[in-house]
MARTOR-439091 format. One record per atom (N, C-alpha, C): x, y, z; residue in three letters. Coordinates in steps of 0.2 Angstrom, whole numbers, plus 5000, padded with zeros to 4 digits. Atoms other than C-alpha are relative to their C-alpha. Example, Ala and Ser with C-alpha at 12.3 -4.5 7.8 and 13.67 -1.06 7.14 Angstrom:
# residues 2
500449945000ALA;506249785039ALA;500450065000ALA;499649944999SER;506849955036SER;499650055003SER;
This chain:
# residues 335
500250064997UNK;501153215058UNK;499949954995UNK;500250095002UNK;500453115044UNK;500850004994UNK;499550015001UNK;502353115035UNK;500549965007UNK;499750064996UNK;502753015052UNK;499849965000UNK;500650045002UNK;501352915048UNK;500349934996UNK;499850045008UNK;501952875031UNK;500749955001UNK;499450015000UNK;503752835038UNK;499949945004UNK;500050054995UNK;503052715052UNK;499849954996UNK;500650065004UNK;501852625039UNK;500749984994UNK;499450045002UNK;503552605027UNK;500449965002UNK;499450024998UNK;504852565039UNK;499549915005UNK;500550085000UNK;503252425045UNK;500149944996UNK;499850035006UNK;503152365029UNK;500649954996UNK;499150045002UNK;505052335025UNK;500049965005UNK;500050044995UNK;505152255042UNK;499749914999UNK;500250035002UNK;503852145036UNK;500249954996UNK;499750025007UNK;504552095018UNK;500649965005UNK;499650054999UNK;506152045028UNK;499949955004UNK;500050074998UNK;505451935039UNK;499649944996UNK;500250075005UNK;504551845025UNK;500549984997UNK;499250045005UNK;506251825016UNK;500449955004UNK;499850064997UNK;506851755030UNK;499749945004UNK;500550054999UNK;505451635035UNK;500149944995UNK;499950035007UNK;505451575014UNK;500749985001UNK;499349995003UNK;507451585014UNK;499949974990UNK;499750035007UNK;507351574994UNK;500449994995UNK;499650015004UNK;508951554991UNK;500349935001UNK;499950075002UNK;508751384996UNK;499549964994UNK;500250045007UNK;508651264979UNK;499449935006UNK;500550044997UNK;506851164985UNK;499849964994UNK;500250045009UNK;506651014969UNK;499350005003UNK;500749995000UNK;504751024966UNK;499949955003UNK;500250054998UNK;504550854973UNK;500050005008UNK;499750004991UNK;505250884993UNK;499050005000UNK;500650004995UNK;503650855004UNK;499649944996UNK;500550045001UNK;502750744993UNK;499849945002UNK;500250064997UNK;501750594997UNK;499849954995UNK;500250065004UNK;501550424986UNK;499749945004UNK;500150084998UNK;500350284991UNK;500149954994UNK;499850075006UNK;500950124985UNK;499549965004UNK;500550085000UNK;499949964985UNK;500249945001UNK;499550054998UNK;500249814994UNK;499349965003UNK;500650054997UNK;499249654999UNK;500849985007UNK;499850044995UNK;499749555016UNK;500349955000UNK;499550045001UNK;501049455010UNK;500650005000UNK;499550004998UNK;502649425015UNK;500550024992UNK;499949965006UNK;503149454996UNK;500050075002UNK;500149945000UNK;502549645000UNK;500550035005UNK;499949984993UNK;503549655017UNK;500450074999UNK;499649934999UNK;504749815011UNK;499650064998UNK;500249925002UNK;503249935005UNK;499849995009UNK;500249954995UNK;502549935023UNK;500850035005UNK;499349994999UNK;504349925030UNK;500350094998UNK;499649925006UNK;504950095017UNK;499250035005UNK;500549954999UNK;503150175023UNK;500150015009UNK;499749994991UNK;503750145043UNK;500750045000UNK;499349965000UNK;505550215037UNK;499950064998UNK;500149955004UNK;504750375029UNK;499750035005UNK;500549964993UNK;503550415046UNK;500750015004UNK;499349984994UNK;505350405057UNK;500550035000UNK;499849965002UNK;506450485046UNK;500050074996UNK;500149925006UNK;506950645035UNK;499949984992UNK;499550005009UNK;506650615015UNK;499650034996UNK;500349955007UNK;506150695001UNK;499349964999UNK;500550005003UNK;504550604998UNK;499849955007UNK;500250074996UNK;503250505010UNK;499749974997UNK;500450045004UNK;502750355007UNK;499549985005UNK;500550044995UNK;501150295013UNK;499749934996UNK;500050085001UNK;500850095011UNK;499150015001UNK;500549994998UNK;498950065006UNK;499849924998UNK;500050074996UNK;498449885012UNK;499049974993UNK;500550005000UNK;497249784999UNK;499949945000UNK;500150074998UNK;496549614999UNK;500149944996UNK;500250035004UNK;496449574983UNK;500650014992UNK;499649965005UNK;497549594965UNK;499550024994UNK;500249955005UNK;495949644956UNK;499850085001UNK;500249934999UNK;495449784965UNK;500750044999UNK;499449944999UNK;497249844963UNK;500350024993UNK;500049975005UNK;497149834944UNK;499650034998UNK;500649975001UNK;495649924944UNK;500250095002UNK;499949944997UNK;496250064956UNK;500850044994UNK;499649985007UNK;497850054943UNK;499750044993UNK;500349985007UNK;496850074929UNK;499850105000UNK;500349974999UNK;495850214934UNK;500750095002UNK;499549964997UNK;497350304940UNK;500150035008UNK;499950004994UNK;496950304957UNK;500549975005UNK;499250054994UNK;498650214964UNK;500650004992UNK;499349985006UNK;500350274954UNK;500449934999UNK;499450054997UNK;501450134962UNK;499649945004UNK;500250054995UNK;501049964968UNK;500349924999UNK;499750065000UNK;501649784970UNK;499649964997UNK;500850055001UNK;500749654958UNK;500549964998UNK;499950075001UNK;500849484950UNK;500450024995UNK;499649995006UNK;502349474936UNK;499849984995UNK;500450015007UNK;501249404922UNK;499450045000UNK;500649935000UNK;499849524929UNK;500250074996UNK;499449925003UNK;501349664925UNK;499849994993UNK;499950005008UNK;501249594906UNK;499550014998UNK;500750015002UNK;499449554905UNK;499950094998UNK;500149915000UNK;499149764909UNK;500450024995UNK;499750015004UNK;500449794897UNK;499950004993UNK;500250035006UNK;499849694883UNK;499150035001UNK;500850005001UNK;498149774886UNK;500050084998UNK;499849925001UNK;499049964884UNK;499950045006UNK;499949954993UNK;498850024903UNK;500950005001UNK;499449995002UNK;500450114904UNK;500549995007UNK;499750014993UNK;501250024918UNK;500849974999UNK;499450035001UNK;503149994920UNK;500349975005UNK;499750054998UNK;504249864928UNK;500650035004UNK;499749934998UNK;505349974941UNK;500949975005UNK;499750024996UNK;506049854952UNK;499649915004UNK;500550054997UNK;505749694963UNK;499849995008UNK;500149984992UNK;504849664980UNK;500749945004UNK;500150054998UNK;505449494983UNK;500449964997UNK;500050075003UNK;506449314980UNK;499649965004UNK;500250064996UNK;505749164983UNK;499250025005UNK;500549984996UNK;504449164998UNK;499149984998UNK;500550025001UNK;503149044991UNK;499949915003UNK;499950074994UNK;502648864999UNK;499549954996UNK;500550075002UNK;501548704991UNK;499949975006UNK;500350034995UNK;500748645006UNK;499649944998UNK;500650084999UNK;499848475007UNK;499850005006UNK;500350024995UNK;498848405020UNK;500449965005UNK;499450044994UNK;499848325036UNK;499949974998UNK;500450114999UNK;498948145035UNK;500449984991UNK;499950035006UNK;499448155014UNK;500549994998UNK;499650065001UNK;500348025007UNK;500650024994UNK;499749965007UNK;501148154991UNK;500850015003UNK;499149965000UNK;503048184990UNK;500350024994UNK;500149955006UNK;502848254973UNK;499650014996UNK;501049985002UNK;501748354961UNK;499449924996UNK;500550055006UNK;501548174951UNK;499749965006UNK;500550054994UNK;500748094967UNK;499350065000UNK;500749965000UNK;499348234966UNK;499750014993UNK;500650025004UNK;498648184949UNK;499549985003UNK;500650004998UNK;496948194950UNK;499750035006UNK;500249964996UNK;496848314965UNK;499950074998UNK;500249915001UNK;496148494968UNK;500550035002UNK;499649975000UNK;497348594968UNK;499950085001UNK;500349955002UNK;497048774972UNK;500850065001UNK;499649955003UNK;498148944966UNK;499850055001UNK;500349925000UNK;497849134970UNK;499650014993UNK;500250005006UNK;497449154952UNK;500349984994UNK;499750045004UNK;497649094935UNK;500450064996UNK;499749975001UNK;498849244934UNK;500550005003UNK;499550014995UNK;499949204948UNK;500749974997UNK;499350035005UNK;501849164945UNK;499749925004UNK;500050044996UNK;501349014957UNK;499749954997UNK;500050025006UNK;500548964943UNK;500349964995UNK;499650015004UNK;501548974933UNK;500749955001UNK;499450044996UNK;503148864944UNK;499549954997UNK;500350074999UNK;501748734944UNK;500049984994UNK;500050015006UNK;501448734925UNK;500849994996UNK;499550035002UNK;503348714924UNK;500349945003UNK;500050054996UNK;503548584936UNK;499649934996UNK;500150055005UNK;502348484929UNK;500249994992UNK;499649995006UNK;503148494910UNK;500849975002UNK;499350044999UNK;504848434919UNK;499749945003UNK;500250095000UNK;503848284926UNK;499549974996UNK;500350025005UNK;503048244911UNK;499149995002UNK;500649984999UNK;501248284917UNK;499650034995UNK;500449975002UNK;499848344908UNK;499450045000UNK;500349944997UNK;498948494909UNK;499249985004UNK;500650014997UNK;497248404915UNK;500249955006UNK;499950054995UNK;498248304928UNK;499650015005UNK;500249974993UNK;497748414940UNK;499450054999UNK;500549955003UNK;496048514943UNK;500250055002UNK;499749964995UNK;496648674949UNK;499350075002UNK;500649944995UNK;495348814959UNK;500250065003UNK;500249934997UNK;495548984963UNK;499750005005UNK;500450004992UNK;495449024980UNK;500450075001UNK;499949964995UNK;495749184991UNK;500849985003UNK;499350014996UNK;497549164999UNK;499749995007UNK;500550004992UNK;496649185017UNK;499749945002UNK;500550065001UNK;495449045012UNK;500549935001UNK;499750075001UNK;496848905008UNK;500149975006UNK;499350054995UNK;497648855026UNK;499249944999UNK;500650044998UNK;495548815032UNK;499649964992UNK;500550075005UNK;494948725014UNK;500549965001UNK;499650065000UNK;496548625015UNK;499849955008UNK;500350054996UNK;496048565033UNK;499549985000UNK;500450035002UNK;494448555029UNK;499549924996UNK;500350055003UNK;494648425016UNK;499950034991UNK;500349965006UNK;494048545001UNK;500650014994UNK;499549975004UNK;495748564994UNK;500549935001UNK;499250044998UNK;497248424991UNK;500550035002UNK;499649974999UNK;498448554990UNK;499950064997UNK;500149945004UNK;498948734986UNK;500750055001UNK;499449975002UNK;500148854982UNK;500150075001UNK;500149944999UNK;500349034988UNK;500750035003UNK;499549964996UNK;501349174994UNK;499950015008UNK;500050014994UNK;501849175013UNK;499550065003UNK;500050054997UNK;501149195026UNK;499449935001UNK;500750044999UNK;499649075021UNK;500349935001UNK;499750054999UNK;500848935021UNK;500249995004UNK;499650024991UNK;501648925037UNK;499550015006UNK;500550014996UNK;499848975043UNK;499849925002UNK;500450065001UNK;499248795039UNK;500649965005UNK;499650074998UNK;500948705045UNK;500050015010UNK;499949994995UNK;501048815060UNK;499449955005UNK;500850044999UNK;499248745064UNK;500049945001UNK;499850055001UNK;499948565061UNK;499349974996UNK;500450055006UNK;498448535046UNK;500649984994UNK;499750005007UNK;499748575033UNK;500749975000UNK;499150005001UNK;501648515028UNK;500250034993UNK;499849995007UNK;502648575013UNK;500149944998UNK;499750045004UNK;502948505000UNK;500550014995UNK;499549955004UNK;504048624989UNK;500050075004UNK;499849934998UNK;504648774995UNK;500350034990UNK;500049985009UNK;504548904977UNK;500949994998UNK;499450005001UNK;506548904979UNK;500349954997UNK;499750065002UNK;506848714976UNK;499549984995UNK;500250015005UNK;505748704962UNK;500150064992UNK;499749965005UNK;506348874953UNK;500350055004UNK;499449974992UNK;507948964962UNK;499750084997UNK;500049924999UNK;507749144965UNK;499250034996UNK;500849985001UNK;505649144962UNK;499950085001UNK;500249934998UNK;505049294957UNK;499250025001UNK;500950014998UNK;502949334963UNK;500050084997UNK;500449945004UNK;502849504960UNK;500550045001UNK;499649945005UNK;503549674953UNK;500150055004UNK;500049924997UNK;503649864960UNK;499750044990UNK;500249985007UNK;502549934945UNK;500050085001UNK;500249914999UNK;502250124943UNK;499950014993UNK;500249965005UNK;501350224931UNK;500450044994UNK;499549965004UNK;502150304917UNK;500150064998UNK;500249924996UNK;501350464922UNK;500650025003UNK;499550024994UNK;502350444937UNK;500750024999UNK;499049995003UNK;504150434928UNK;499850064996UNK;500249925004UNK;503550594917UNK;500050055005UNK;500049954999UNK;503050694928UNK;500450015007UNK;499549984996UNK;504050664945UNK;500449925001UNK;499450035002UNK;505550554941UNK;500250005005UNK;499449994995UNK;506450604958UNK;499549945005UNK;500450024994UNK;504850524969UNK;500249934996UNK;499950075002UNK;505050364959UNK;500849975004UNK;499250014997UNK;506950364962UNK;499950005008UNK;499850014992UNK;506750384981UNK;499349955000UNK;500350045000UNK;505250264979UNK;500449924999UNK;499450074998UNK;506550114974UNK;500549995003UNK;499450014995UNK;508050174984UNK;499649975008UNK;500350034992UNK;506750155000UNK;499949925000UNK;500450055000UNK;506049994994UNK;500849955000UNK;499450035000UNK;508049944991UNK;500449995008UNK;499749974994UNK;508649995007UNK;499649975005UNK;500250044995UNK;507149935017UNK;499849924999UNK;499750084997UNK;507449755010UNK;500949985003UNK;499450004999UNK;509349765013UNK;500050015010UNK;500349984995UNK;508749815031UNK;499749945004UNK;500250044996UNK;507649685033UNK;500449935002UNK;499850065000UNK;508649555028UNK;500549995005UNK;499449974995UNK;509849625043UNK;499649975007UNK;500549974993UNK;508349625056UNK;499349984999UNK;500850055004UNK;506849475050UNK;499750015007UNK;500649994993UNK;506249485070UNK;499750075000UNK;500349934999UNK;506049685069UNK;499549994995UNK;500449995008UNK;505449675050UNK;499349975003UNK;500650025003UNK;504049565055UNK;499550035007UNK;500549924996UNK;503649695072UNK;499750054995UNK;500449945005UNK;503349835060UNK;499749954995UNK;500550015008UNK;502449735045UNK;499449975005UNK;500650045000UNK;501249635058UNK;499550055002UNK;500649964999UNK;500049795061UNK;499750024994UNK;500450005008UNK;500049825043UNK;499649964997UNK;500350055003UNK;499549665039UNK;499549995002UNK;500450044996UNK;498449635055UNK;500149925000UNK;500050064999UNK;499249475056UNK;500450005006UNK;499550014992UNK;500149375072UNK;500750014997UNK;499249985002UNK;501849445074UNK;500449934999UNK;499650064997UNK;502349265080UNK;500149974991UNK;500250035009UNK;501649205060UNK;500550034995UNK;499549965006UNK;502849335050UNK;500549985005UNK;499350045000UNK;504449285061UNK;500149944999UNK;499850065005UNK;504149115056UNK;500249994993UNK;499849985007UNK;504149155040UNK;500650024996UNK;499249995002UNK;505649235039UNK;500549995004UNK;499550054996UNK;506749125051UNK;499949934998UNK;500050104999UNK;506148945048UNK;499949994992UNK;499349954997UNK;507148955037UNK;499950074996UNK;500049945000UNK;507849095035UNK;500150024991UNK;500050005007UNK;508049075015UNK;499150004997UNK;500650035002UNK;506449035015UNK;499650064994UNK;500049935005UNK;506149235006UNK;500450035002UNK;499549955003UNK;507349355000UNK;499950064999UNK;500049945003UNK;507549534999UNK;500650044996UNK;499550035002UNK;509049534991UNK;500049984993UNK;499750005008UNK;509649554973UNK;499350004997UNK;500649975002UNK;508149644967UNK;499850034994UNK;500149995007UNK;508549684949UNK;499849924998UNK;500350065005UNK;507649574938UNK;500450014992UNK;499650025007UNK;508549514922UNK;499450004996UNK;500650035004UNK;507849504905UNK;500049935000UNK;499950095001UNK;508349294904UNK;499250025004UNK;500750014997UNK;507049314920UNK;499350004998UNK;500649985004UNK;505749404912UNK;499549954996UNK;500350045002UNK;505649314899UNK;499849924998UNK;500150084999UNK;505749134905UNK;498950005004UNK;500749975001UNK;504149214913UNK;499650014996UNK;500450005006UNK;503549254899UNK;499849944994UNK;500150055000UNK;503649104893UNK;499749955001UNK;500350034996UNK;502849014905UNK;499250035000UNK;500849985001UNK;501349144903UNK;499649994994UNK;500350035004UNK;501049084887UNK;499849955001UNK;500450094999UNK;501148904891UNK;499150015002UNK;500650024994UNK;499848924904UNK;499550044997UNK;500349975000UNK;498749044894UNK;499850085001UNK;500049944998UNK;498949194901UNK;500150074996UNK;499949945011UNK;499749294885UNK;499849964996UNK;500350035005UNK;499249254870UNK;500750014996UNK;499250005005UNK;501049314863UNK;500350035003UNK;499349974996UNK;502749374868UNK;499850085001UNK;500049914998UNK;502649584874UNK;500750024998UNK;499249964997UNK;503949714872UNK;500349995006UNK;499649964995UNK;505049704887UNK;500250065001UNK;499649935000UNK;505949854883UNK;499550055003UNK;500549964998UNK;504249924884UNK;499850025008UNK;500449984996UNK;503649874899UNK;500650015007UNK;499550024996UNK;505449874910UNK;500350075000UNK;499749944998UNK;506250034918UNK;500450005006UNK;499550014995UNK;507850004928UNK;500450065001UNK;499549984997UNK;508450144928UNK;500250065005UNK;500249974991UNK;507850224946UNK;500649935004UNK;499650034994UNK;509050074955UNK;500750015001UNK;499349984998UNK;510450124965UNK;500549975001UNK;499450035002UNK;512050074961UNK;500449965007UNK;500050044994UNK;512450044981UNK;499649995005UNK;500550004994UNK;511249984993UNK;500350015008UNK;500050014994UNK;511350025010UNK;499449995005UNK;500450004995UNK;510249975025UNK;499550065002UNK;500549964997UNK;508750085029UNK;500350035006UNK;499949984994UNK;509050185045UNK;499350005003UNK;500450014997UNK;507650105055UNK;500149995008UNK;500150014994UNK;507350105072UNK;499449975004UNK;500550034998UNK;506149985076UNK;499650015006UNK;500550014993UNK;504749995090UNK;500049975005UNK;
């Protein structure tokens, strides 16, 4: 009796083991990276549109990595979270990229989010039809790290301006439409959609769109850790292909794009397809390698304006070589 025992508790056993082999199948090759999750980093700016875009095409399809988009308000709490190493990947300002760089936080230059996609508003009633009509106004800027900055400090330098022509003010992007109606502000300069907020409202008009003052404006970067590229180099790689793919996509599909980005943002949907219909150039997803020329025309200008104190390695802080040679369209199916 107990050598029937022995035979049932064996022939259990084996039974066992095979349905674990076949549950596992081990003979399928799994790269260490399948299943994982990356949050990236992204404020509420039409600049940012392809990380929540990539993190909506990663909830509805199959891919090697998810990405989840994490929403902040601000770009210092997102060098901070950078610093600390609490966020691998995230979208920042392109002289923000150097400043971090030049301070030794080891961040690299991966890709871009965005062209163009920035606005100089003035006030309806005002009389400006260029920056040299707004000598001796307040002028307010995201920060004095911003490329938006930066365009203005080359602007004025082409119209012979001098750097105290204008007072310039740091404000909140949120804050510009309502100080500019207010009065508080003569003009100001930001990433969308704070500028089509104001005109939408009939306080604000343009008065440069970023593209007609410098072609193919670049605001911010796709950074990542250099951890990140060391230790999983594939999540990266499908980190740029999504963000390539979900600008290629949007720029196919600006009414869908700005269904899926307006609950990320918590803005009006009607506000993001203004933005990217009226016009339609008005920002770009589209030819998303960044040059060195670019870089360091940027760099340049972060000097002028104070931002660097001297030129950085590029080579250093730049790593292209995650971007896919052919883009295709995201496979999105919109809501």
């Amino acid at each position: 009796m107990r050598g029937f025992w022995l035979r049932v508790a064996a022939a259990t056993t084996a039974i066992l083991v095979v349905l674990a082999v076949l549950h596992h199948r081990p003979w399928r090759v799994t790269p260490a990276y399948a299943g994982a999750t990356l949050g990236v980093g992204f404020l509420p700016v039409t600049c940012h549109l392809t990380c929540p875009v990539t993190d909506f095409a990663t909830r509805t399809t199959t891919t090697s990595t998810r990405f989840t988009s994490q929403r902040f308000s601000e770009f210092p709490t997102v060098v901070e979270a950078l610093k600390a190493r609490e966020l691998d990947a995230t979208f920042l300002l392109a002289p923000l990229a150097m400043v971090l760089r030049a301070q030794g936080v080891p961040v690299k230059i991966v890709y871009l989010g965005h062209r163009d996609g920035s606005t100089v508003m003035v006030a309806k009633r005002s009389t400006a039809r260029s920056l040299r009509d707004l000598r001796g106004k307040v002028f307010a800027r995201p920060s004095k790290f911003s490329n938006q900055y930066l365009v203005i400090t080359k602007l004025m330098e082409d119209e012979g301006m001098a750097p105290g022509d204008i007072t310039f003010v740091d404000l909140p992007p949120p804050d510009m439409p309502s100080a500019l109606a207010a009065g508080a502000i003569d003009a100001y300069f930001v990433g969308e959609p704070h500028a089509a907020k104001a005109e939408l409202a009939g306080t604000g008009r343009v008065l440069y769109h970023a593209k007609d003052i410098w072609p193919r404006f670049i605001s911010c970067v796709l950074v990542v850790r250099e951890e990140l590229i060391k230790e999983r180099p594939e999540v990266v790689r499908d980190l740029v292909r999504g963000i390539a793919e979900s600008g290629e996509w949007a720029e196919r599909n600006r009414l869908a794009a700005a269904k899926i980005a307006a609950p990320y943002y918590r803005q009006d949907q009607k506000l993001l397809e203004y933005v990217l219909t009226q016009p339609p150039d008005r920002v770009s997803y589209r030819q998303l390698t960044p040059t060195r020329a670019e870089l360091e025309e940027i760099m340049k200008y972060a000097i002028k304006a104070g931002i660097l104190q001297k030129p950085i390695d590029l080579a250093a802080l730049v790593d292209l070589q995650f971007i896919p040679e052919h883009i295709e369209p995201a496979n999105i199916t919109a809501p």
